[in-house]
N, CA, C and O of each residue as an XYZ file, in Angstrom:
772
protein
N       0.819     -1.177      0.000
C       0.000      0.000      0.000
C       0.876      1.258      0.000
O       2.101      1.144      0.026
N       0.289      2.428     -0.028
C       0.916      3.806     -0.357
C       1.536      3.961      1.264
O       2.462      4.773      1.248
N       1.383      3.626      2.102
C       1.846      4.394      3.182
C       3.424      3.182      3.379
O       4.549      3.679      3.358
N       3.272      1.970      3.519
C       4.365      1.165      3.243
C       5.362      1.617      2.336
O       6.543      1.506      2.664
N       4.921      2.311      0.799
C       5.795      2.256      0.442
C       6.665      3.673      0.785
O       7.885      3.820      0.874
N       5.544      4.683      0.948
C       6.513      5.792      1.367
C       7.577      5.829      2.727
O       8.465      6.637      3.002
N       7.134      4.697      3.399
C       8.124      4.715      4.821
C       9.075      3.818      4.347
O      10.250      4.057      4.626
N       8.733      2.567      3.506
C       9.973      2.016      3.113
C      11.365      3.040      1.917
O      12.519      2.852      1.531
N      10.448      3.937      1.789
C      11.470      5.143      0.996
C      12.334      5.539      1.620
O      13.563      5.531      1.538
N      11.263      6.077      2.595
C      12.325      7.262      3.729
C      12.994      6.201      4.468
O      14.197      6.390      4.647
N      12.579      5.306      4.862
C      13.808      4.558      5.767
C      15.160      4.152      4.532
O      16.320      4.136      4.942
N      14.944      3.935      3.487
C      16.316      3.445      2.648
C      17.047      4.479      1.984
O      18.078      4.235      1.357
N      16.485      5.799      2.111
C      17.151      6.935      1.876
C      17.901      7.545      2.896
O      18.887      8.270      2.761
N      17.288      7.148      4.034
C      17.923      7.705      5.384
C      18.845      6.657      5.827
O      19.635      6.931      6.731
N      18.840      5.320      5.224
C      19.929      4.464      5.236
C      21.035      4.384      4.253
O      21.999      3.629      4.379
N      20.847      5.205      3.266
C      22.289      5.481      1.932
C      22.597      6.770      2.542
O      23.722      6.972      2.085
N      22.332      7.729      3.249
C      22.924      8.754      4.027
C      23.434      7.867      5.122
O      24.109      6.979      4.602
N      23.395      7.762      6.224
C      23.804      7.420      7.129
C      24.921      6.378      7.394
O      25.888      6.563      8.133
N      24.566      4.894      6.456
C      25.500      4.026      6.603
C      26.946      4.472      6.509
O      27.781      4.316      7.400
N      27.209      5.215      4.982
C      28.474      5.488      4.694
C      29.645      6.417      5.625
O      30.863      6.558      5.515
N      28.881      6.818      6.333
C      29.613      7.566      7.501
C      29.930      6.793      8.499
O      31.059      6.763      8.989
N      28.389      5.691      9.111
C      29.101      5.288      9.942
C      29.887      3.953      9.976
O      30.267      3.327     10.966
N      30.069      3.616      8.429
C      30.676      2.405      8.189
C      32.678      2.905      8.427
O      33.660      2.173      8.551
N      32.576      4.122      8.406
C      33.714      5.098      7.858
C      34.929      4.997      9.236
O      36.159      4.956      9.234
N      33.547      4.977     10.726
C      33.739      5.201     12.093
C      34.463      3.946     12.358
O      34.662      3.271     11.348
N      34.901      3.473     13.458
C      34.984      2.416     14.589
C      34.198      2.327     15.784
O      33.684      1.343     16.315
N      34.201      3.801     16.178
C      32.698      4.369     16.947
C      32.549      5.234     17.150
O      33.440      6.042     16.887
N      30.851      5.853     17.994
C      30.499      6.589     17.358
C      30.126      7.147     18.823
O      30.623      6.554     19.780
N      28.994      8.629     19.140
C      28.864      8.528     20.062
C      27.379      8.483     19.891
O      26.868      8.802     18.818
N      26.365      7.927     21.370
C      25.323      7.544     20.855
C      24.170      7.761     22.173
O      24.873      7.918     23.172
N      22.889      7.825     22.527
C      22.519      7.757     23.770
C      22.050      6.598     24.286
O      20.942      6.326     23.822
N      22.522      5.691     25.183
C      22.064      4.353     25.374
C      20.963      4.306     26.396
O      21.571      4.081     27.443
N      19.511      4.406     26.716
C      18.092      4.183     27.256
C      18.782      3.687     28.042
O      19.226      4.581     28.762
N      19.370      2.142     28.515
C      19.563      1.307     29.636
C      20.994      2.006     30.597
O      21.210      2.055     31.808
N      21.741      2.458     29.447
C      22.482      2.645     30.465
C      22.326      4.328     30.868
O      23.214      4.892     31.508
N      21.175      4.994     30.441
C      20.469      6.920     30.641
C      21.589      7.643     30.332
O      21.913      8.541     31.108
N      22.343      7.403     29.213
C      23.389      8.212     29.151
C      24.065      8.337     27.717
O      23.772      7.487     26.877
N      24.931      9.329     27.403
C      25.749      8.742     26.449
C      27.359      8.369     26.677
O      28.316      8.616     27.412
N      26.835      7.348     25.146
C      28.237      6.697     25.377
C      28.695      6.485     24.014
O      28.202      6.914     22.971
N      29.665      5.790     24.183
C      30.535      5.017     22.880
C      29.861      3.795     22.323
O      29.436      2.826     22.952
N      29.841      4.022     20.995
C      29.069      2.672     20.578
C      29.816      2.301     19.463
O      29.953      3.104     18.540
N      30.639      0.486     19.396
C      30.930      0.040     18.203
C      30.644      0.426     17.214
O      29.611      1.074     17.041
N      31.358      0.179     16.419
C      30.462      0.042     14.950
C      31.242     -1.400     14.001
O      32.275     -1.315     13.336
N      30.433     -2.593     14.186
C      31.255     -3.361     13.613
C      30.224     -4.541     12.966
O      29.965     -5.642     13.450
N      29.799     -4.031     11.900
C      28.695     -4.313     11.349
C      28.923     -5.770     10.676
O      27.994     -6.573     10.597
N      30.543     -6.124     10.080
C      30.788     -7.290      9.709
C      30.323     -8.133      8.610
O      29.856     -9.269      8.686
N      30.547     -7.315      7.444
C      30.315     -7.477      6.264
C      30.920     -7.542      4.963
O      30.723     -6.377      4.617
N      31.465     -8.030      4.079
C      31.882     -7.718      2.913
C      30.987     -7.290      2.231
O      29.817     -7.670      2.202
N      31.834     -5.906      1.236
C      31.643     -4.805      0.984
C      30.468     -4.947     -0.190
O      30.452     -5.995     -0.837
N      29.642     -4.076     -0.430
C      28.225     -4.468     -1.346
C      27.411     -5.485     -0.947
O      26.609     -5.961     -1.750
N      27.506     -5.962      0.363
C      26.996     -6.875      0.882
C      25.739     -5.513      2.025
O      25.996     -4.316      2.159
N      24.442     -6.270      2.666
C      23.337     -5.213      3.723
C      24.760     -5.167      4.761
O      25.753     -5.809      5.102
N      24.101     -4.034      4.937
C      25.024     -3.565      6.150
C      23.618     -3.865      7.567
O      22.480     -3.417      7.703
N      24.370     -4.717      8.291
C      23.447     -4.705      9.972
C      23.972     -3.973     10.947
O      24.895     -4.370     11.658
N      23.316     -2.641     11.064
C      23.500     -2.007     12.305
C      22.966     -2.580     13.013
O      23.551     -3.056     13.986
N      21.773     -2.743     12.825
C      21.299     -3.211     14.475
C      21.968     -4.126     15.187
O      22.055     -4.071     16.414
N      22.386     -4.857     14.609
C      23.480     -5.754     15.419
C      24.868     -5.487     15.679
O      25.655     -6.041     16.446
N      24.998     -4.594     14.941
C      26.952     -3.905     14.520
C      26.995     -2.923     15.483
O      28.152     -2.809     15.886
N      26.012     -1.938     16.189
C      25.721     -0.556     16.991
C      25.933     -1.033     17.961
O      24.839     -1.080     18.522
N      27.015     -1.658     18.897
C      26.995     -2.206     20.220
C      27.418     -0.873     21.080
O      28.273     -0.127     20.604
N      26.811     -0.574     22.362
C      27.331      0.397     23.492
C      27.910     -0.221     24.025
O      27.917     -1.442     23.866
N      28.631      0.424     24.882
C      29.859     -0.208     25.819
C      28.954     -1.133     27.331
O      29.558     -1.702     28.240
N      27.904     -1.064     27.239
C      27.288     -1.898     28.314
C      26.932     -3.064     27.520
O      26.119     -3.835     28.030
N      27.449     -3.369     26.218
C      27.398     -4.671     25.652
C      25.913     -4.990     24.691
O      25.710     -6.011     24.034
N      25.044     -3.884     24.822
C      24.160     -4.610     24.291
C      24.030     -3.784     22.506
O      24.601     -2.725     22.244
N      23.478     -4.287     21.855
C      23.805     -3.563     20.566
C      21.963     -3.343     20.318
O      21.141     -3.683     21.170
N      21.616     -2.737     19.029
C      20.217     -1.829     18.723
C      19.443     -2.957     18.981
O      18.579     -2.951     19.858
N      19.726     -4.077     18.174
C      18.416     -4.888     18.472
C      18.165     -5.872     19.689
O      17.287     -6.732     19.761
N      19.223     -5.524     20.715
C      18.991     -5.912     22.247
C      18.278     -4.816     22.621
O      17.230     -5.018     23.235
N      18.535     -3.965     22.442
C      17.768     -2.617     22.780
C      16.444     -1.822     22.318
O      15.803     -0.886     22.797
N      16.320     -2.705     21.054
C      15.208     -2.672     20.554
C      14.149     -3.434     21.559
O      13.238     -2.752     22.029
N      14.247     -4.901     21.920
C      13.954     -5.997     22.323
C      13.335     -5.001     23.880
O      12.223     -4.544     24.144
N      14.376     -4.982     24.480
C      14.002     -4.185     26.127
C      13.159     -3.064     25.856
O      12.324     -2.813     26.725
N      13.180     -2.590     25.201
C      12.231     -1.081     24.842
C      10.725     -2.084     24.751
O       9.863     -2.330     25.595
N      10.858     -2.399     23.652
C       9.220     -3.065     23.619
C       8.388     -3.540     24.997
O       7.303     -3.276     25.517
N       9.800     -4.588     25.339
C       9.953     -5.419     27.004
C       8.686     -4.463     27.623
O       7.456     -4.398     27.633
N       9.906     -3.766     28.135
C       9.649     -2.430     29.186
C       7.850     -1.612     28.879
O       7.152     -1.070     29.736
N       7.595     -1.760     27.692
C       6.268     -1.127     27.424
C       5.047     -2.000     27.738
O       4.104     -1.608     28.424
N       5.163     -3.500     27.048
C       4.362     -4.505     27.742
C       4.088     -4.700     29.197
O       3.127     -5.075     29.869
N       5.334     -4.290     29.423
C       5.193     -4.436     31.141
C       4.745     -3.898     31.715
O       4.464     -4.328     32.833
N       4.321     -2.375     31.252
C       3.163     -1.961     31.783
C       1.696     -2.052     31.756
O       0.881     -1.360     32.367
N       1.566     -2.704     31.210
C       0.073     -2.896     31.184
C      -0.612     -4.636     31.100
O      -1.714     -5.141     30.884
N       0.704     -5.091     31.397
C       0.978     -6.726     31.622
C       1.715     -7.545     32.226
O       2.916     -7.329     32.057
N       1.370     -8.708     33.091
C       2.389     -9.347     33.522
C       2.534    -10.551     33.126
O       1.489    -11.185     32.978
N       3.532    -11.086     32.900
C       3.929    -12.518     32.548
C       4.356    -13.395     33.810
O       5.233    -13.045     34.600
N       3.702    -14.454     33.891
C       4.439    -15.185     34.761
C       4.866    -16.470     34.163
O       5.595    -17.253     34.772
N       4.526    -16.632     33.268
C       5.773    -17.773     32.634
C       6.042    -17.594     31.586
O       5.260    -17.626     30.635
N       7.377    -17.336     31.547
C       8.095    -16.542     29.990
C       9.409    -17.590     29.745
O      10.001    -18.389     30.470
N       9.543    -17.168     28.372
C      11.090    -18.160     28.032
C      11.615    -17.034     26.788
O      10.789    -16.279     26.276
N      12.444    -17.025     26.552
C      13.496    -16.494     25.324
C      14.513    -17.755     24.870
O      15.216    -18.569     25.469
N      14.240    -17.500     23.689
C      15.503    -18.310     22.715
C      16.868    -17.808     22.908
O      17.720    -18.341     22.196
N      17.112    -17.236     23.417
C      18.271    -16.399     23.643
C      19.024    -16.225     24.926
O      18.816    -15.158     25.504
N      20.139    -17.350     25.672
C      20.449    -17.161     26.690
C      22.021    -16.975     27.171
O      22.416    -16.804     28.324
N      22.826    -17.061     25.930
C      24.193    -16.401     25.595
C      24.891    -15.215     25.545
O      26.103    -15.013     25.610
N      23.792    -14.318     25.399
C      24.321    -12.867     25.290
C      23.471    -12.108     25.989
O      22.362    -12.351     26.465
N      24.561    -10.565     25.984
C      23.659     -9.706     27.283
C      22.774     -9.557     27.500
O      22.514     -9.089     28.608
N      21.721     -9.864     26.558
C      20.718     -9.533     26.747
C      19.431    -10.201     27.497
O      18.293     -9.772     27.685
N      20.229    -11.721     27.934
C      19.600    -12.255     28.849
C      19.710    -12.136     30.246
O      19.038    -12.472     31.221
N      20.433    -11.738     30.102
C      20.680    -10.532     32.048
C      19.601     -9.651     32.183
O      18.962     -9.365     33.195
N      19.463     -9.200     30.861
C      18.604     -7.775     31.172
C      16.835     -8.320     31.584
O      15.972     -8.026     32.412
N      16.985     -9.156     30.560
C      15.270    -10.104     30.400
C      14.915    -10.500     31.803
O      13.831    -10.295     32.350
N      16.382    -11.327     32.517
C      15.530    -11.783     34.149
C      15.265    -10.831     35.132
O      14.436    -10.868     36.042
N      16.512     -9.510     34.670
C      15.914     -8.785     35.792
C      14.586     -8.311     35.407
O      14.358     -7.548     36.347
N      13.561     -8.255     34.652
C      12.611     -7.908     34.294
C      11.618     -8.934     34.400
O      10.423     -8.652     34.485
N      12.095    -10.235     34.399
C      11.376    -11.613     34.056
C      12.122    -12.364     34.817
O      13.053    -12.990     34.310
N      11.793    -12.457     36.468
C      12.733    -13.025     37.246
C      12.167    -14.465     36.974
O      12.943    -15.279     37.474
N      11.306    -14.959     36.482
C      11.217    -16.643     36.318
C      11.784    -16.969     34.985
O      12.290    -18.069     34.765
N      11.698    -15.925     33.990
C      12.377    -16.490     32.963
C      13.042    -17.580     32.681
O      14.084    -17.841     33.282
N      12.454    -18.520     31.556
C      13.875    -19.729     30.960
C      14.459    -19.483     30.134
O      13.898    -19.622     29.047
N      15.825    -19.007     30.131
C      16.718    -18.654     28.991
C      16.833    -20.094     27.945
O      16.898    -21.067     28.697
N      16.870    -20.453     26.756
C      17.351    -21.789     26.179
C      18.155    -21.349     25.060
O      18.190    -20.180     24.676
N      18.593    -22.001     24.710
C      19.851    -22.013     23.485
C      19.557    -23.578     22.531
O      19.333    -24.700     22.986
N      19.644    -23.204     21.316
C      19.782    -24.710     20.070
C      21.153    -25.100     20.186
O      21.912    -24.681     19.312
N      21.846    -26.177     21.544
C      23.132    -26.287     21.221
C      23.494    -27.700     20.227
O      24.570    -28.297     20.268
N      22.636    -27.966     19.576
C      22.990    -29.002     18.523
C      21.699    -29.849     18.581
O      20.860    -29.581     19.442
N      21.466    -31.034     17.555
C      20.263    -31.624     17.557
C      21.245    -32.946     18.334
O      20.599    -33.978     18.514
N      22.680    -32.981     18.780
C      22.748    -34.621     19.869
C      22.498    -34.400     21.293
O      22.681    -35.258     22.157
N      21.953    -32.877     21.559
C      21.092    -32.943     22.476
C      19.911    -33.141     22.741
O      19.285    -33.345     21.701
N      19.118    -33.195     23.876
C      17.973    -33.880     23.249
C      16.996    -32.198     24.192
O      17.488    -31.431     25.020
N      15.607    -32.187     23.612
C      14.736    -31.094     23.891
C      14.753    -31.079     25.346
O      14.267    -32.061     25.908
N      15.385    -29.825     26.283
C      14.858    -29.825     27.510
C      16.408    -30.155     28.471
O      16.692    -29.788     29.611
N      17.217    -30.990     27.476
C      18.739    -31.006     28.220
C      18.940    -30.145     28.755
O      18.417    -29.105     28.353
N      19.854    -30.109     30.017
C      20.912    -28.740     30.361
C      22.169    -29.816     30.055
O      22.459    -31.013     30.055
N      22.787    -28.216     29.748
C      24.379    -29.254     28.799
C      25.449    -27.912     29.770
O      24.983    -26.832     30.131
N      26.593    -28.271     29.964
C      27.501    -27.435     30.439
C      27.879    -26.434     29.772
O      28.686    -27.021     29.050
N      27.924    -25.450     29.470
C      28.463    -24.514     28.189
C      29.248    -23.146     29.130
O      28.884    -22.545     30.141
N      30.195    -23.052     28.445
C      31.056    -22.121     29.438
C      31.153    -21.966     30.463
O      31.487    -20.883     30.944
N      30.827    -23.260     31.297
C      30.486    -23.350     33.037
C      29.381    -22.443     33.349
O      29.333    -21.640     34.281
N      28.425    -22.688     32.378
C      26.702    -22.163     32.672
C      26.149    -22.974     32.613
O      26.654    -23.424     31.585
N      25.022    -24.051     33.017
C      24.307    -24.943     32.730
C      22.950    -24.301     31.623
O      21.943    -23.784     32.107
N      23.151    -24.446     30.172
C      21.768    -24.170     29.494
C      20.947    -25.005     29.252
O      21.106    -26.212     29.066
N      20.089    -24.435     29.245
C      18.487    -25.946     28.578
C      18.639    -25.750     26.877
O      18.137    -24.834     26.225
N      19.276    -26.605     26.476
C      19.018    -26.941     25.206
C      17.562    -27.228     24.863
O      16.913    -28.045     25.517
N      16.903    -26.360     23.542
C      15.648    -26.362     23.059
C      15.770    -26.148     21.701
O      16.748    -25.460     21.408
N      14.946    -26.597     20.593
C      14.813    -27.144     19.368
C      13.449    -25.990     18.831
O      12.408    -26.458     19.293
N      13.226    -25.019     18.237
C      12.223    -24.710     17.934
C      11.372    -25.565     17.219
O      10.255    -25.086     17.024
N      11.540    -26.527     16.835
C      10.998    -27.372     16.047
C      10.663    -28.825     17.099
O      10.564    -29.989     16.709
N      10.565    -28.432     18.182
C      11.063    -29.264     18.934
C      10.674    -29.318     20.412
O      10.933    -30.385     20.969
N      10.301    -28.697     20.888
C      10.432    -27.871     22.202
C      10.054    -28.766     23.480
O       9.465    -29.817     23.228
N      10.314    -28.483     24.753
C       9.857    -29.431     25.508
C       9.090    -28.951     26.534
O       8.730    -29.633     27.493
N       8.821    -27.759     26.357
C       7.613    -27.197     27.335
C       6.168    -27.984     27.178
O       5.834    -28.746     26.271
N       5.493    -27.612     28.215
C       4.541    -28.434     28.343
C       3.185    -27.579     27.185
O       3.217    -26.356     27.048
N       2.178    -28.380     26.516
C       1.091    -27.664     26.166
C       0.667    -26.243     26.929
O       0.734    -26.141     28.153
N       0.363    -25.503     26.337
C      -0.321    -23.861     26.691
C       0.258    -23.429     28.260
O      -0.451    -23.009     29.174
N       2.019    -23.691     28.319
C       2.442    -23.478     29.795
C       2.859    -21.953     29.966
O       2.833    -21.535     31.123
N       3.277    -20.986     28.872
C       4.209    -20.535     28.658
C       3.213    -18.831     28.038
O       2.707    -18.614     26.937
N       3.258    -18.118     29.023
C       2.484    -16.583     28.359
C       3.161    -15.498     27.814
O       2.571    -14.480     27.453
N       4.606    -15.686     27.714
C       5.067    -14.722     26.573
C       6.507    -15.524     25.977
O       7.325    -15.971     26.780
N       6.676    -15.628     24.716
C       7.892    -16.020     24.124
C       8.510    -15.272     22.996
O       7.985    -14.764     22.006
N       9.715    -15.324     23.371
C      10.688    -14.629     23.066
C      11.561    -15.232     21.781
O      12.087    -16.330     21.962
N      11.685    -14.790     20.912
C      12.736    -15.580     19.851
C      13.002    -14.774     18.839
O      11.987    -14.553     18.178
N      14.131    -14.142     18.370
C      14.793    -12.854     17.824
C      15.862    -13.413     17.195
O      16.839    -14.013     17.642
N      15.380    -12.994     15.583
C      16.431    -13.763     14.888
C      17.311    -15.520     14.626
O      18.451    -15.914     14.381
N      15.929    -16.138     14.867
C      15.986    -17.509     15.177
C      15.069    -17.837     13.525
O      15.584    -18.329     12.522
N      13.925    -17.481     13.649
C      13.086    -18.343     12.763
C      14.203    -18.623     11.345
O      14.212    -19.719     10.786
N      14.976    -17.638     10.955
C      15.770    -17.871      9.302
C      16.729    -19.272      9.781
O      17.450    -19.766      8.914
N      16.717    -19.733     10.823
C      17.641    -20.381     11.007
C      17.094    -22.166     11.273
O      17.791    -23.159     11.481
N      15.991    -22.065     11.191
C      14.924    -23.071     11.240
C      14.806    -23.801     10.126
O      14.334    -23.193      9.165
N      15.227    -25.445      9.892
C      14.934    -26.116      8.513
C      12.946    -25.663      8.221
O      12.646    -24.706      7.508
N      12.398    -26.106      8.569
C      11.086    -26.301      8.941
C      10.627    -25.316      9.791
O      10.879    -25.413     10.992
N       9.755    -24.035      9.202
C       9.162    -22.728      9.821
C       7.969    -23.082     10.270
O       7.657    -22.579     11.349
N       6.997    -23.993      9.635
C       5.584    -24.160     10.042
C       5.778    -24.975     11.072
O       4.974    -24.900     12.002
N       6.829    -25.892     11.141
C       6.852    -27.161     12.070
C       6.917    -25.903     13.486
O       5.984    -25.852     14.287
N       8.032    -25.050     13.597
C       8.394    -24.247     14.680
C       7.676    -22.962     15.213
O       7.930    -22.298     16.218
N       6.405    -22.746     13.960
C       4.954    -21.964     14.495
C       4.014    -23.175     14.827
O       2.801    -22.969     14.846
N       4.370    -24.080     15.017
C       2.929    -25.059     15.315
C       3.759    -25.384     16.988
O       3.118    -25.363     18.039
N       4.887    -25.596     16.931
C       5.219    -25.618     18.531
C       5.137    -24.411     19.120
O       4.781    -24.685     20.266
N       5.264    -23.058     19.026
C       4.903    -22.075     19.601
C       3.811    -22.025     20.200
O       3.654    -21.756     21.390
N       2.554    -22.420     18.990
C       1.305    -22.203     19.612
C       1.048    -23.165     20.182
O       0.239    -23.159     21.109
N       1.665    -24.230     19.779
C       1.282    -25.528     21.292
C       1.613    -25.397     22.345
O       0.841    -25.722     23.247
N       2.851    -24.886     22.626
C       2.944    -24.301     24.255
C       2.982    -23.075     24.607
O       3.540    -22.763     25.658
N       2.338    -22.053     23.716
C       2.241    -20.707     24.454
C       0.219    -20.977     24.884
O      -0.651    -21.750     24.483
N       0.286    -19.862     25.855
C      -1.480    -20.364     26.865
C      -1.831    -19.315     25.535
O      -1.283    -18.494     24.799
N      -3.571    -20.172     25.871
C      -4.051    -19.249     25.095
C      -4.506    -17.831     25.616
O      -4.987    -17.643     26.733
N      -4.283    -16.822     24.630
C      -4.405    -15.201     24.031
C      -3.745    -14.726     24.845
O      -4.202    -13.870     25.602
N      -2.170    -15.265     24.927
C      -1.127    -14.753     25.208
C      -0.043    -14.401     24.261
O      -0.578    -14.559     23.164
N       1.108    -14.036     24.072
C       1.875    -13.389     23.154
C       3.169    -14.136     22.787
O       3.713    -14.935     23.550
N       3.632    -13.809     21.534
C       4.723    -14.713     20.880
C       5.749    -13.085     20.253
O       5.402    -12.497     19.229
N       6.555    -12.779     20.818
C       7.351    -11.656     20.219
C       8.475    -12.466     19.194
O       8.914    -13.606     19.345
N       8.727    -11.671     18.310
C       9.633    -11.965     17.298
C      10.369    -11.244     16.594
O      10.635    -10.149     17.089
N      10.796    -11.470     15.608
C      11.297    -10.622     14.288
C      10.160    -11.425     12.615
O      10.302    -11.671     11.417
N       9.105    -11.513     13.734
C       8.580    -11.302     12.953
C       7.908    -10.364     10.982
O       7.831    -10.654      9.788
N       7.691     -9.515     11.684
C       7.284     -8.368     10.706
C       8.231     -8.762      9.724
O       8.054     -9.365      8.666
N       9.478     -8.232     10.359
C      10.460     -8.926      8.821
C      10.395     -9.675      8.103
O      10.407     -9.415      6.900
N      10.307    -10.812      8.552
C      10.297    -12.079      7.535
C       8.641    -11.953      6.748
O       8.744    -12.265      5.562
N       7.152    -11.567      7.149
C       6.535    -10.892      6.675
C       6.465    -10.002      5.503
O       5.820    -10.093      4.459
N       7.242     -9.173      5.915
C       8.021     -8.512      4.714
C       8.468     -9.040      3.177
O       8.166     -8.799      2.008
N       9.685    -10.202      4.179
C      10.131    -10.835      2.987
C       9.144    -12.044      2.136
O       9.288    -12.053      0.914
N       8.305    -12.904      2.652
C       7.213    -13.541      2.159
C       6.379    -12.954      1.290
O       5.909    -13.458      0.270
N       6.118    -11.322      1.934
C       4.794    -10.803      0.617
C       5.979    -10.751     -0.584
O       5.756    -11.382     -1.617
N       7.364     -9.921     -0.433
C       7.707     -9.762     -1.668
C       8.270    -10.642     -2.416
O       8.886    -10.269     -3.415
N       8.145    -12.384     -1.984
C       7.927    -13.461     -2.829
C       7.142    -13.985     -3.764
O       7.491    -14.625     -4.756
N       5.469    -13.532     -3.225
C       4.875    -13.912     -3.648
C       4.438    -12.818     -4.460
O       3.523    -12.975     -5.267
């Protein structure tokens, strides 16, 4: 529609300005929400050249978390007001950004895909952390246990996408919430078809 396409304008015009400068940087200075301040932020986007450039993941602040951890807590933080979760999980329990999730989500289950010779629901030793290995395709939560889930930048990484939306909705309760990166892949589906 007309309004999609004019924001998808302005966002890719305001991204051929911007990138080239800050691809130019090492870092930059920036205001980080979590940590109320400014600071220094990477820039290490990690790409060969004519290749998308990912800020959101390349924009790290010096408190470790980069845009789309920060994206993630912003949303967090807004749900939380006007909702509570008491049984939550994230796909994501390796990086900073699962520090930030329990203090917000003190029952939280962090899980990680550490290979399929684990089996759904393992804890396996990993850097002298004990994680629960979990399978999106796979999962070992119980039917409708689970009222908000978390999974960011996981689904592209999934042999089988329908198999790993049919376990979501089998163990999230019902008319409770599934956060994602969604929209994106959305995105990319309409302009397949």
């Amino acid at each position: 529609d007309l309004f999609n396409l004019f924001t998808e304008g302005v966002v890719e015009q305001y991204r051929q300005l911007i990138e080239p400068f800050l691809l130019k940087e090492s870092k930059v200075k920036g205001y980080c929400r979590f940590c109320n301040s400014l600071r220094d932020f990477k820039v290490s986007p990690n790409v060969a050249e004519g290749e998308w450039v990912n800020l959101l993941e390349g924009m790290e602040c010096v408190c470790g978390l980069n845009g789309r951890m920060r994206l993630i807590l912003a949303v967090l933080d807004e749900l939380l007001t006007f909702h509570v979760f008491n049984e939550s999980t994230v796909l994501e329990r390796l990086t900073p950004l699962y520090a930030h999730l329990s203090k917000r989500l003190p029952q939280i289950v962090g899980t990680e895909f550490l290979g399929e010779s684990y089996l759904p629901g393992e804890m396996i030793n990993t850097n002298n952390e004990m994680i629960r290995n979990e399978s999106l395709m796979q999962l070992s939560f119980a039917n409708s246990s689970i009222d908000l889930i978390m999974h960011f930048d996981v689904i592209e990484h999934v042999p089988d996408m329908t198999l790993a939306f049919q376990e979501v909705f089998r163990y999230r309760k019902p008319k409770q919430l599934e956060t994602s990166n969604l929209f994106y892949w959305w995105k990319l589906w309409r302009r397949r078809l």
